[in-house]
Rosetta silent file (secondary structure, phi, psi, omega in degrees, C-alpha in Angstrom):
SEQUENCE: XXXXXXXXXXXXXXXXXXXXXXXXXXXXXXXXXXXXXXXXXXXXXXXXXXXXXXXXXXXXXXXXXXXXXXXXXXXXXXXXXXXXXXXXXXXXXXXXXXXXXXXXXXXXXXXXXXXXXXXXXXXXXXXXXXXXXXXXXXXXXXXXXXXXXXXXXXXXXXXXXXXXXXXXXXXXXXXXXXXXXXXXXXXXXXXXXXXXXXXXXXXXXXXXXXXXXXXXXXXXXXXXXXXXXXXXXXXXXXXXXXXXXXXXXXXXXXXXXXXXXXXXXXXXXXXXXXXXXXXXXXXXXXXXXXXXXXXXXXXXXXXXXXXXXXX
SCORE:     score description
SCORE:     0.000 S_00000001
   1 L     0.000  151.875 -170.153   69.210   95.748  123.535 S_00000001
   2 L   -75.776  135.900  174.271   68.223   94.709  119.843 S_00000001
   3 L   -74.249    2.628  169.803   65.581   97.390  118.779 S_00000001
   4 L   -88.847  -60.024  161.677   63.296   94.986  117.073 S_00000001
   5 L   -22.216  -53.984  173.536   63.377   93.025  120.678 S_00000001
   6 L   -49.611  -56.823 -154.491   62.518   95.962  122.228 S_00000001
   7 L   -93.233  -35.591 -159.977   59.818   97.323  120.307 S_00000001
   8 L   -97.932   -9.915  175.151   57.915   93.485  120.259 S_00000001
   9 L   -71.376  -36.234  175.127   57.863   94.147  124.287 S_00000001
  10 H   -41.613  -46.162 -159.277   55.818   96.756  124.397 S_00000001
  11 H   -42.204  -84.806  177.934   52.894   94.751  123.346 S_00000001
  12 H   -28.088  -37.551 -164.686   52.665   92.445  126.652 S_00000001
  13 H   -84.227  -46.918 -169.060   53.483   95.375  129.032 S_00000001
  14 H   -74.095  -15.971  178.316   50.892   97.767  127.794 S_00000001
  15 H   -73.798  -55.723 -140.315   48.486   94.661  128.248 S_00000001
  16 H   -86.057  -12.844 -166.627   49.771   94.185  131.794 S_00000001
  17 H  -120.216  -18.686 -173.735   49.673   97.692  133.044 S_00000001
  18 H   -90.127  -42.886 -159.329   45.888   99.114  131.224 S_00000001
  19 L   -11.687  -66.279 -142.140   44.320   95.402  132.036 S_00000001
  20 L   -99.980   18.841 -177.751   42.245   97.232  134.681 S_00000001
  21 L  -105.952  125.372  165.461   41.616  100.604  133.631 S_00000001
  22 L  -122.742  164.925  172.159   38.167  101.214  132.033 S_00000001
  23 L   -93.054   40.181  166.240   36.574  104.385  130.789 S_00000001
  24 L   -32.719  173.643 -170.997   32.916  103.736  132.523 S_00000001
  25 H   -92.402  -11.378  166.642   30.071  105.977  132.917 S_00000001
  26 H   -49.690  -60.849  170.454   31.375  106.247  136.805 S_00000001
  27 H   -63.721  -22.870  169.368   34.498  107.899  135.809 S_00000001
  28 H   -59.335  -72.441  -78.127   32.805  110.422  133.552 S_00000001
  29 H  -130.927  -43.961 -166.194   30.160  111.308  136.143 S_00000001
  30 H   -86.257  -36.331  178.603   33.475  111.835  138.728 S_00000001
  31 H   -62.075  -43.355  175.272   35.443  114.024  136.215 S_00000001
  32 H   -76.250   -2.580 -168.937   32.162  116.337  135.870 S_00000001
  33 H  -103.908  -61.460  170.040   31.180  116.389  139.637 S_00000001
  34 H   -40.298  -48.705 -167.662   35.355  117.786  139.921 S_00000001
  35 H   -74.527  -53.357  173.365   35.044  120.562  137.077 S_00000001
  36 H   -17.417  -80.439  178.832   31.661  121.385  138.529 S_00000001
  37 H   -47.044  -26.197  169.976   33.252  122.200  142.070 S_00000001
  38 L   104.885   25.770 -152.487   36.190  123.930  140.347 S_00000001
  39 L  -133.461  168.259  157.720   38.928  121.096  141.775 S_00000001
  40 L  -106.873  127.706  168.499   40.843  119.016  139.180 S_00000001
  41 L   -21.909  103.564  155.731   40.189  115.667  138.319 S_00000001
  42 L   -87.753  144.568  179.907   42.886  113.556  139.681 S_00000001
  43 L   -58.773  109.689  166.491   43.974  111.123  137.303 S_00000001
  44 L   -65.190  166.465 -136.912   44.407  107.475  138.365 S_00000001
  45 L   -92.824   29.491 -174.810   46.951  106.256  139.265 S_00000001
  46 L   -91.489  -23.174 -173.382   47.030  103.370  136.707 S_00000001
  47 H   -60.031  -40.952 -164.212   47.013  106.376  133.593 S_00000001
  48 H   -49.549  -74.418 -162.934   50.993  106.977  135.394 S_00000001
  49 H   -47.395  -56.923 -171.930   52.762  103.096  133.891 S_00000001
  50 H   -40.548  -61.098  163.016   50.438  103.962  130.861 S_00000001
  51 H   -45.230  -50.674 -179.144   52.186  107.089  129.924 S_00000001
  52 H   -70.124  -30.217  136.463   55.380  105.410  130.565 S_00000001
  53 H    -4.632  -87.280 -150.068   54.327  102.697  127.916 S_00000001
  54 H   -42.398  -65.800 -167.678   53.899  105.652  125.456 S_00000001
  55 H   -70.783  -25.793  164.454   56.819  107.036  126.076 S_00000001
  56 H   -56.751  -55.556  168.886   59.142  104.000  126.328 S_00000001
  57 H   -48.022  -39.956  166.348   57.544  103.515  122.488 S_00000001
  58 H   -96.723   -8.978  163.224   58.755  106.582  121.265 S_00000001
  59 H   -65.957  -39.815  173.323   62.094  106.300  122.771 S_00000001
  60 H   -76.295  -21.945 -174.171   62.298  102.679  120.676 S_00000001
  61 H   -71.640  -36.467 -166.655   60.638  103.908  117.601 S_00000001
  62 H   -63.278  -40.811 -167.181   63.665  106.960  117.677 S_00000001
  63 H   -71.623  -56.741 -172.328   66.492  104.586  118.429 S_00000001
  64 H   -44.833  -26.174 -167.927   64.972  102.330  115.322 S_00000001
  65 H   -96.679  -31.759 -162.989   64.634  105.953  113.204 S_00000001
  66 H   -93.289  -40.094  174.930   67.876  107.092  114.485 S_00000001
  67 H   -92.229   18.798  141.310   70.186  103.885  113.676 S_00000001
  68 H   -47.407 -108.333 -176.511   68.131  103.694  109.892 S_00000001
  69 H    16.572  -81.675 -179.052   69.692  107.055  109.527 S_00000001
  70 L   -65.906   15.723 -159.343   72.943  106.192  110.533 S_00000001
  71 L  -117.270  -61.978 -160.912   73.187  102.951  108.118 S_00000001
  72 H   -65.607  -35.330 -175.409   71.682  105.133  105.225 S_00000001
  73 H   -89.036    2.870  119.548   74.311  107.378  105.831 S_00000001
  74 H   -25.073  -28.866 -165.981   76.942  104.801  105.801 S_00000001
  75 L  -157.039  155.918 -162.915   75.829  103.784  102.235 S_00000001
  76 L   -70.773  167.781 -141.054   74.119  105.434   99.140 S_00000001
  77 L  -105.506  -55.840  171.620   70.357  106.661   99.863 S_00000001
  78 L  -120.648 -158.466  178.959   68.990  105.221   96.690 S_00000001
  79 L  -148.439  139.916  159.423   69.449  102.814   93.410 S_00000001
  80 E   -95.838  152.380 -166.242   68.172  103.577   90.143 S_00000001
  81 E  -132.577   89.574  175.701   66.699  100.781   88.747 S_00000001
  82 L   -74.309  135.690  139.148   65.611  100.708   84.687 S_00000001
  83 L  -159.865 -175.336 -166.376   63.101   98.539   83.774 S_00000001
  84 L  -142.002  157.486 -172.894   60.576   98.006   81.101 S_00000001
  85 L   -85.760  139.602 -157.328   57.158   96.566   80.912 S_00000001
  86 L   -69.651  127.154  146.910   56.981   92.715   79.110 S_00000001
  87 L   119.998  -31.747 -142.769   55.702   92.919   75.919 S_00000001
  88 L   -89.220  178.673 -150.174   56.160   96.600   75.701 S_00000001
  89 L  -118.803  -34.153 -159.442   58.938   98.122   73.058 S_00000001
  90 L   -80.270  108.248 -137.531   59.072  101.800   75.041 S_00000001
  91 L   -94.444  152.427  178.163   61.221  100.976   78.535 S_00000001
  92 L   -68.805  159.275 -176.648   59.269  102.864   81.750 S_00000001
  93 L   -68.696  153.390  172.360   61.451  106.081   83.048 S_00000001
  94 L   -41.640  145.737  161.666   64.113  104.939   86.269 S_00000001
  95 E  -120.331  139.522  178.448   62.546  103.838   89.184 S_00000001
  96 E   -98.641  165.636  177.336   64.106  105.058   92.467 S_00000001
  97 L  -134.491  114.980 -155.991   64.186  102.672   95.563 S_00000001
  98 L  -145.833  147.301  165.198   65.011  103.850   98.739 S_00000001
  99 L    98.972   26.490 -170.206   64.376  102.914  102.270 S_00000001
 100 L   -86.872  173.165 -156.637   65.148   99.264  101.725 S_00000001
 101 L   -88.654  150.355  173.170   65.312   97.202  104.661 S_00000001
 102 L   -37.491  -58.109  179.359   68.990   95.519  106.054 S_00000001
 103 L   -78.639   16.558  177.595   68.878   92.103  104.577 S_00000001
 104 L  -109.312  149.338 -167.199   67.775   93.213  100.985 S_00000001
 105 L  -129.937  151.811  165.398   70.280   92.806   98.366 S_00000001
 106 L  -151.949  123.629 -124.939   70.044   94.460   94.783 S_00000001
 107 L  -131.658   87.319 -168.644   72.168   92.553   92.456 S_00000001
 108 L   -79.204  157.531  177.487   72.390   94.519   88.692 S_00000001
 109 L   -61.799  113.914  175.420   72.355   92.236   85.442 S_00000001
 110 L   -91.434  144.782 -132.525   75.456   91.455   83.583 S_00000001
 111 L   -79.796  168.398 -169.585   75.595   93.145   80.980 S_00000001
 112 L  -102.769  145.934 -178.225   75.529   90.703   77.570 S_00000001
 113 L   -31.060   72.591 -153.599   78.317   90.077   75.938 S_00000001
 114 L   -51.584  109.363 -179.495   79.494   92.465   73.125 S_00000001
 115 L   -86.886  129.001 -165.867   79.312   90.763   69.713 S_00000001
 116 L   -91.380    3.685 -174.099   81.787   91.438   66.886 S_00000001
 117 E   -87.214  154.588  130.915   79.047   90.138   63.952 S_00000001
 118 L   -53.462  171.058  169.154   77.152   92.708   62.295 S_00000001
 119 L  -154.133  145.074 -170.149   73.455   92.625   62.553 S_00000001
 120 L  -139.982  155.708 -144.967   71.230   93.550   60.030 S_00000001
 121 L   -73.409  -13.652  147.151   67.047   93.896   60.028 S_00000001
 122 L  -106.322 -135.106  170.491   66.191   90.258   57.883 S_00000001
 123 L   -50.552  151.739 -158.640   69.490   88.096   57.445 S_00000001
 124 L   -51.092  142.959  155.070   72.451   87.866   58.747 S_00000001
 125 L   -79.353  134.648  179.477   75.068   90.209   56.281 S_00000001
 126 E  -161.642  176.758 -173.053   76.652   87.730   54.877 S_00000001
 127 L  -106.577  158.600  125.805   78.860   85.899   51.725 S_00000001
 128 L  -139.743 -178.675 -163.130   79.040   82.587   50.622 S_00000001
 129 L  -154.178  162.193 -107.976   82.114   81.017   48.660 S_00000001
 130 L   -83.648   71.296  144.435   81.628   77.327   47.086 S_00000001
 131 L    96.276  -53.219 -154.582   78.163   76.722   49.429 S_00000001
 132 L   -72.832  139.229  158.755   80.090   77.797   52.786 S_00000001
 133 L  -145.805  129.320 -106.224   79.075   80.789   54.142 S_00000001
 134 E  -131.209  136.917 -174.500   81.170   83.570   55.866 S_00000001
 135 E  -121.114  129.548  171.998   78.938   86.721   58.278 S_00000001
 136 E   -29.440  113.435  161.925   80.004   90.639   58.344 S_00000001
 137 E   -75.203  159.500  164.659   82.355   91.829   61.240 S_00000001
 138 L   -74.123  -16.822 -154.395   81.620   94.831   62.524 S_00000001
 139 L   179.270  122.970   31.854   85.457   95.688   62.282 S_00000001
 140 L  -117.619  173.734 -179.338   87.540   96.687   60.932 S_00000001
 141 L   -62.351   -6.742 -173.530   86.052   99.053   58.545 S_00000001
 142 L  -172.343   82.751 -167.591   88.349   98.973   55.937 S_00000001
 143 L   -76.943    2.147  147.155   90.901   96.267   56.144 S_00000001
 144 L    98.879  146.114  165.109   93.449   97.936   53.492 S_00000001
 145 H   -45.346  -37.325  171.499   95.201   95.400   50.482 S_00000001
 146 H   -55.336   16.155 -168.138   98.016   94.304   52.963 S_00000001
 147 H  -128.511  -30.728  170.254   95.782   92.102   54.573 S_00000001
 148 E   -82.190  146.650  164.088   94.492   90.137   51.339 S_00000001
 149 E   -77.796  172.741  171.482   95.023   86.884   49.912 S_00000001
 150 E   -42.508  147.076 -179.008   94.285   85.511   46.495 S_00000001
 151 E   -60.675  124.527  177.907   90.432   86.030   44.998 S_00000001
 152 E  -114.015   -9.751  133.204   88.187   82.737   46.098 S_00000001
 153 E  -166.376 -160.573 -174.545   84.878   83.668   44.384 S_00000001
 154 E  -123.589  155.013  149.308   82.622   86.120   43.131 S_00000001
 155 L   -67.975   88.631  180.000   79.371   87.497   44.366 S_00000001
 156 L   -58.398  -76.371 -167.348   76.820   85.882   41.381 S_00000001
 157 E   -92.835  113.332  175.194   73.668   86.652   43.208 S_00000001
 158 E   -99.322  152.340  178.293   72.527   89.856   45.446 S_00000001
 159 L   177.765  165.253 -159.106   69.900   89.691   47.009 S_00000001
 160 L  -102.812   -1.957  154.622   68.119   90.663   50.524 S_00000001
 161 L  -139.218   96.721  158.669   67.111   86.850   51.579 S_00000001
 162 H   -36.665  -26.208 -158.587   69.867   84.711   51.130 S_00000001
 163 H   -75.994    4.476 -157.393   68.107   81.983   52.949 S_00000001
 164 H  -103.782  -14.259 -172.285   65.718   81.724   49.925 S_00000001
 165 L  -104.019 -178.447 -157.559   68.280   80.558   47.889 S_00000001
 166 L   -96.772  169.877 -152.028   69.388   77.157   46.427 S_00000001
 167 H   -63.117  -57.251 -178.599   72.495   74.858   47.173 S_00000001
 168 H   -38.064  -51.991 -159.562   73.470   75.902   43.327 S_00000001
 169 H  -108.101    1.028  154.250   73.517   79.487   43.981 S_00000001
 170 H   -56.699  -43.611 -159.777   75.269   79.254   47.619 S_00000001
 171 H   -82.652  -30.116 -178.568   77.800   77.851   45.806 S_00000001
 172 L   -90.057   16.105  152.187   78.535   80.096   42.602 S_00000001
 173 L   113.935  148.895  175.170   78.324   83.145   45.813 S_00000001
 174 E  -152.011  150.496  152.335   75.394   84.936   47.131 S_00000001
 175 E  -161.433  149.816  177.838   75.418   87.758   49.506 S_00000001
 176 L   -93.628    9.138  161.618   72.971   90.368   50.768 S_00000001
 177 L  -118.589  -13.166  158.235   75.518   92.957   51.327 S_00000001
 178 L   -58.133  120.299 -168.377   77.577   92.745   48.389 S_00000001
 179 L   -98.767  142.748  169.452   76.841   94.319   44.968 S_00000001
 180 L   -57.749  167.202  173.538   77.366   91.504   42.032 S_00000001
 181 L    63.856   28.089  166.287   80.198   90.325   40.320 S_00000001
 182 L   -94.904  138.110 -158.542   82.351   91.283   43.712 S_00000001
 183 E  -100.030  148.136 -175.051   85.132   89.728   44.246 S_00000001
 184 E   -57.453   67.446  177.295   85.565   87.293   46.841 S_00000001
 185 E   -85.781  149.998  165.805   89.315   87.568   48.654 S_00000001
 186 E   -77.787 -162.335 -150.429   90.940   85.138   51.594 S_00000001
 187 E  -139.791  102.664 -169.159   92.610   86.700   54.551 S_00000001
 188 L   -66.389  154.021  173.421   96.280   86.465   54.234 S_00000001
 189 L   102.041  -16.241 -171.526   97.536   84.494   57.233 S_00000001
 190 E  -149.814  133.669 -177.225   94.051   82.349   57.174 S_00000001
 191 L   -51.350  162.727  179.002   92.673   79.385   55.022 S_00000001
 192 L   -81.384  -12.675  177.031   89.809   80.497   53.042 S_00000001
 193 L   -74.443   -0.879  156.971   87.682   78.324   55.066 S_00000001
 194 L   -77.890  -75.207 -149.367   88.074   80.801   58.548 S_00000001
 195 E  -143.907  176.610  153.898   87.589   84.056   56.819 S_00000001
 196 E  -166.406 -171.907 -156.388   87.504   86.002   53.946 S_00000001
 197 E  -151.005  112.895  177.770   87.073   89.746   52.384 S_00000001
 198 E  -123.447  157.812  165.624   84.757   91.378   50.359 S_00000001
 199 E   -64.469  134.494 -161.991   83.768   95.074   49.395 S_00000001
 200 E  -159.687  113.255  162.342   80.960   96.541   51.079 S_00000001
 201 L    63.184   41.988  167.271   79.918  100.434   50.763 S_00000001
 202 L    78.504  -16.136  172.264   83.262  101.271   49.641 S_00000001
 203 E  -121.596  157.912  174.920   85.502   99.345   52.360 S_00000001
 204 E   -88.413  111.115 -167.854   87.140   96.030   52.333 S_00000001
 205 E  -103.116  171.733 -164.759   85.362   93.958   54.953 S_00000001
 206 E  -117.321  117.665  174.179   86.278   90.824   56.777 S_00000001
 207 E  -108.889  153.737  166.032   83.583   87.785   57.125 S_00000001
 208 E  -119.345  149.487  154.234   83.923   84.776   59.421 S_00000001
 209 E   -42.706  131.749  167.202   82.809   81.820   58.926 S_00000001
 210 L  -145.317 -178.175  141.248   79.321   80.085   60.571 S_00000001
 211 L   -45.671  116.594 -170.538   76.428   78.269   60.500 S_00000001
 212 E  -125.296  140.245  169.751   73.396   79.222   58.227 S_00000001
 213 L    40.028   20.555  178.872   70.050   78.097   57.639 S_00000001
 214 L   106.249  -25.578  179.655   70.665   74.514   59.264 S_00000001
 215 E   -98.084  116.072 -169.847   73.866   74.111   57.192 S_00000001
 216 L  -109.823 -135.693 -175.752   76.670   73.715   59.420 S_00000001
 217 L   -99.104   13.330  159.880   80.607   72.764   58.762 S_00000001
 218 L    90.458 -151.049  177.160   79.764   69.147   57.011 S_00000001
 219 L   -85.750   24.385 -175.049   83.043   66.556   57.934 S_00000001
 220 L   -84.942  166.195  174.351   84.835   69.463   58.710 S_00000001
 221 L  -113.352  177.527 -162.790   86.527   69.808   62.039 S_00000001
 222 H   -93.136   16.220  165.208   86.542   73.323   64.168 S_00000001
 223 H   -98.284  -27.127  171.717   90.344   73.952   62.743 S_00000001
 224 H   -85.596   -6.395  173.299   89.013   73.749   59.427 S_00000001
 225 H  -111.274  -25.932 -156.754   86.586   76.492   60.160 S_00000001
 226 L  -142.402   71.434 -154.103   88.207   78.277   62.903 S_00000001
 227 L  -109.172  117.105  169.785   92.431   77.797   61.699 S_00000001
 228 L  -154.827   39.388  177.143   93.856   80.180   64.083 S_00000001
 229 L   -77.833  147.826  164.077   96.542   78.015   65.852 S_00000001
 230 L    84.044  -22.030 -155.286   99.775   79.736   66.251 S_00000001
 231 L  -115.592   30.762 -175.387   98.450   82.994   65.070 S_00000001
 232 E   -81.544   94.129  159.485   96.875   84.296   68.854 S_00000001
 233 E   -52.376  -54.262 -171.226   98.131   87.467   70.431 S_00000001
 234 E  -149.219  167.651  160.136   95.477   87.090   72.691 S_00000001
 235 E  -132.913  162.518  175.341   91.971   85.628   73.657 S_00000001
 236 E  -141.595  114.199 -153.121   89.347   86.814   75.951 S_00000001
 237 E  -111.560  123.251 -178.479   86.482   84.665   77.579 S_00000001
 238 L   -86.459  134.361 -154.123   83.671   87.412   78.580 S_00000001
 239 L   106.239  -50.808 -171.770   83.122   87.476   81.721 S_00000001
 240 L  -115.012  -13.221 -178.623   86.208   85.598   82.978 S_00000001
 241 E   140.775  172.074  176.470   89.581   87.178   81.593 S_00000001
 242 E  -136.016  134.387  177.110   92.093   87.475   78.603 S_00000001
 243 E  -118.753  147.913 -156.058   95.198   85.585   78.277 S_00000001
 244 E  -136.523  167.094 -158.807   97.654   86.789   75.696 S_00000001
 245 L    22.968 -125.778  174.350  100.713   85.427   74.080 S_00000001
 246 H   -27.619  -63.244  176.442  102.154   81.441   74.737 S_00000001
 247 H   -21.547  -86.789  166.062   99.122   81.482   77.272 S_00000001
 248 H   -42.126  -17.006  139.770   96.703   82.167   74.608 S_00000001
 249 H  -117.793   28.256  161.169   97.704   79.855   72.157 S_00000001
 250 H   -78.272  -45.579  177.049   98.431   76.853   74.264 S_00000001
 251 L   -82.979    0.374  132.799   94.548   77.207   75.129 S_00000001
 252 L   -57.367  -19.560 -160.768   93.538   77.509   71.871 S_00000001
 253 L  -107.808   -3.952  177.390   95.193   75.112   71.158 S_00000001
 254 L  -111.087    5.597  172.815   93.514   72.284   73.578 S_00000001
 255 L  -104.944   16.597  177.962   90.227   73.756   72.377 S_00000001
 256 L  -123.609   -6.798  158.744   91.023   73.048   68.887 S_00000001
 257 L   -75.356  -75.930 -155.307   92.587   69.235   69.872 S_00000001
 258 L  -102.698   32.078  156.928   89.462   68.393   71.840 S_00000001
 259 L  -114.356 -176.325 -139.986   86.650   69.830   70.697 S_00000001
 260 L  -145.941  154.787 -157.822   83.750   67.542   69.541 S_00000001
 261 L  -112.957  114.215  154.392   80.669   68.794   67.031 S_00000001
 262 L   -98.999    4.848  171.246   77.213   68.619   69.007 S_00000001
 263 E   173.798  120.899 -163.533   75.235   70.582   66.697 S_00000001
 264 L   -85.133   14.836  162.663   75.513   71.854   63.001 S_00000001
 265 L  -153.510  135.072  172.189   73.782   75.227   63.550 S_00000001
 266 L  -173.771  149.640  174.158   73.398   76.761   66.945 S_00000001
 267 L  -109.592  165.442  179.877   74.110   80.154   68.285 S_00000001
 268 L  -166.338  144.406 -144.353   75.054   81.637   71.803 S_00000001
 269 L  -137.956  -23.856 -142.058   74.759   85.262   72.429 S_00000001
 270 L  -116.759   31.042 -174.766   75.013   86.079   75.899 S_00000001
 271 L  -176.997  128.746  152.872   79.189   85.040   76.738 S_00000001
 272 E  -127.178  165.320  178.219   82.364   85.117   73.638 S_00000001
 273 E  -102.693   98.982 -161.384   85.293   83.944   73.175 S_00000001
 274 E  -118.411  142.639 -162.749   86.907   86.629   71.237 S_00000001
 275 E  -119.681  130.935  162.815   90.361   85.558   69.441 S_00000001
 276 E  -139.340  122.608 -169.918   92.836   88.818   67.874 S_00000001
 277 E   -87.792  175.025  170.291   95.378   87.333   66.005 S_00000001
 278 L   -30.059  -51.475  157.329   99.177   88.508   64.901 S_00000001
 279 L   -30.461  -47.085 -134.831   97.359   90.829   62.392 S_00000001
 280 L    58.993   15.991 -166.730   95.130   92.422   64.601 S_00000001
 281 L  -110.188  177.049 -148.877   92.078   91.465   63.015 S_00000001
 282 E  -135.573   86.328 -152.069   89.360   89.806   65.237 S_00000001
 283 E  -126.047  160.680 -179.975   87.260   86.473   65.161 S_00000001
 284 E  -141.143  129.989 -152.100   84.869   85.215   67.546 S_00000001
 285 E  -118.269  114.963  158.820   82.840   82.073   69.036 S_00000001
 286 E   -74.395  142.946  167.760   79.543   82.415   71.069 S_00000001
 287 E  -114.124  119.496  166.164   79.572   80.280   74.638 S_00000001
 288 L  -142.265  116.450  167.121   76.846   78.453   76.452 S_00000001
 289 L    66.709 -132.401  135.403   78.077   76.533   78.982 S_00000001
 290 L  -109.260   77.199  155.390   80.913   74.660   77.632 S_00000001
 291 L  -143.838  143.583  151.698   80.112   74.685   73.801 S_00000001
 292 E   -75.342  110.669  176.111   81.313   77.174   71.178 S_00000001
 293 E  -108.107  125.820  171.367   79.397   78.103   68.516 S_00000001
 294 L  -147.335  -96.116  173.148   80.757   79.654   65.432 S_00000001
 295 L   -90.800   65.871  169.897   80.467   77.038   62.225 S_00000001
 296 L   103.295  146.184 -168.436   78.398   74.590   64.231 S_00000001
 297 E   -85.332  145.198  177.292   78.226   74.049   67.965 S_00000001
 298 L  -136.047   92.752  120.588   81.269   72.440   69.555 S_00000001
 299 L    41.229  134.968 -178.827   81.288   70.872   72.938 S_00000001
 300 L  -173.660   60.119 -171.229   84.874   71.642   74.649 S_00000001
 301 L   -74.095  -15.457  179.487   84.747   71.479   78.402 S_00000001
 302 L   -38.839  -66.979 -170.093   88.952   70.806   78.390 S_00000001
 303 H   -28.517  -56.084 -151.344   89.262   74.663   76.561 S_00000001
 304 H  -101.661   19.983  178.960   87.500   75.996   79.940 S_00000001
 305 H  -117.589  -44.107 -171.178   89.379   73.943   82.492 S_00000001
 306 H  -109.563   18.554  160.659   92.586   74.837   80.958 S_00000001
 307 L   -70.013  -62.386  176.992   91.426   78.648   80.475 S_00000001
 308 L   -68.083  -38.292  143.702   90.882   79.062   83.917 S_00000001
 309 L   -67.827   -9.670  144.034   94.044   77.552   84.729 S_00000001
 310 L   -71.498  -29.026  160.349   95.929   79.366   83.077 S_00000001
 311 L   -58.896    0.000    0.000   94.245   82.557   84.840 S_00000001
C-alpha cells in the first residue's frame, strides 16, 4: 500500500473507533473507588482499537522513515548550494539542503561563457587605427614577430578614457593600454580590418575588432570585420559543440554569406562563438539568440541551423 495512502487513513478510523469514549467525571470516580479497594481499574474495552490506531501510526510513520532512508541512500544526502544576497558584493557561506522531498529537482546554473576580451576597470583595453577600433585579447601573451604584418598606425594619444575622445583623434590612434608613438601592426594571414598587434607591458598583443561607443562597422559587411574564411581549424559554439576542419569552415562560411547587420553596437556575454584559425591565434563573437556580436550585431539564424547540422 502507498504510505502516504496509508497514513491519510488513520484520520477517519481513529474518528470511528474513540467516537464514544469520553473521559467524564463517572469514569474518574470508578478508577478511584478500584484503587481504593486495591483491584485494578479495568480499562474499557473501546481504549483496545484505540491503541491499535496508535500503533498502526507508528508502523506507517516507520515504513515512511524507513523507505526516506533507503532513497537517501540511493543518492547523495545533500547539495551545496552558493548563493549571495541581491545587492550585496560579499556572497553568504554554502548553504546545505538536505531532506528534500521526491519530486524536487535542483537544477545548477550554467556556467557563463568564458570570454577571450580583456577587461579592464573604466574602458574596454583597446586601439584604434584610422577611427576603427580593435579590443585586447587576453591571449596570447606575446604573439612573437612571425605572426606580424606590415605597421598600420601609431598610438598618437594615451589616455585612460578613450570614449572622451574625438573622431580626429580615433583616427590618428588612441589607446588606453598602449604607451605613445606605438606602433600599430596587422596580423599576418588577416586584413587589418579583423585584427591587429600592438605592444603592451613588454609583449606583442593581438586586438580584434568591435563596436565602441555607438560606432559600429559603417557599410562594412561582417567579412570585412571578421575575414576569417578559409583560415578555420576549428570553431566552438558554447554550450553546443566544436566542429573543426572542412566542417568548420563550411559553417563559417554560411554565417559570413548570410548574415545581416541589426545593430551597430551591441554586446552578448553569456554564449561565444570562438573561431582558432591556421595560426592558432583566437577571435571571438558574443551570441544571443541567433545574432553575433563582435563589430556590430549580426542576425544569422542559417550559421545555427547549419552548426547544428553539422553536429
Amino acid at each position: 500500500m502507498n504510505d502516504m495512502k496509508a497514513l491519510e487513513r488513520l484520520a477517519p478510523i481513529a474518528d470511528e473507533m474513540l467516537s464514544g469514549l469520553h473521559a467524564d467525571d463517572g469514569m474518574k470516580r470508578r478508577i478511584r473507588e478500584a484503587a481504593a479497594q486495591g483491584r485494578t481499574a479495568r480499562r474499557p474495552a473501546r481504549l483496545v482499537p484505540a491503541l491499535c490506531c496508535a500503533a498502526l501510526a507508528v508502523a506507517c510513520v516507520g515504513i515512511v522513515g524507513v523507505s526516506r532512508m533507503d532513497a537517501a541512500d540511493a543518492a547523495p544526502r545533500t547539495m551545496q548550494i552558493k548563493s549571495i544576497a541581491a545587492g550585496g558584493e560579499t556572497p553568504l557561506p554554502a548553504v546545505s539542503v538536505a531532506d528534500l522531498s521526491s519530486g524536487a529537482k535542483v537544477r545548477a546554473a550554467a556556467p557563463q561563457a568564458q570570454s577571450l576580451f580583456a577587461t579592464a576597470s573604466g574602458d574596454i583595453p583597446m586601439v584604434s587605427v584610422d577611427g576603427a577600433v580593435y579590443r585586447l585579447l587576453t591571449s596570447p601573451r606575446d604573439m612573437g614577430a612571425s605572426l606580424l604584418g606590415e605597421a598600420v598606425g601609431t598610438v598618437s594619444v594615451a589616455t585612460s578614457e578613450p570614449s572622451l575622445s574625438s573622431q580626429e583623434e580615433l583616427r590618428a590612434g588612441v589607446s588606453n593600454v598602449a604607451a605613445e608613438e606605438t606602433t600599430v601592426y596587422a596580423v599576418k594571414g588577416l586584413p587589418a580590418s579583423t585584427a591587429v598587434a600592438a605592444e603592451v607591458d613588454g609583449g606583442m598583443r593581438l586586438f580584434q575588432r568591435v563596436s565602441y561607443a555607438g560606432k559600429g562597422p559603417g557599410s562594412q559587411s561582417l567579412e570585412d570585420t571578421f575575414s576569417v574564411r578559409g583560415r578555420v581549424k576549428s570553431v566552438t559554439l558554447s554550450g553546443v559543440g566544436e566542429l573543426t576542419g572542412d566542417a568548420a569552415n563550411d559553417v563559417i562560411g554560411v554565417l559570413l554569406d548570410h548574415a545581416s547587420l541589426t545593430a551597430a553596437d551591441q554586446t552578448a556575454t553569456r554564449q561565444t562563438l570562438t573561431v582558432t584559425l591556421d595560426s592558432g591565434l583566437r577571435l571571438q563573437l558574443g551570441v544571443s539568440g541567433d545574432t553575433l556580436c563582435g563589430c556590430g550585431g549580426w542576425s544569422c539564424p542559417e550559421f545555427f541551423e547549419a552548426f547544428e547540422a553539422a553536429l
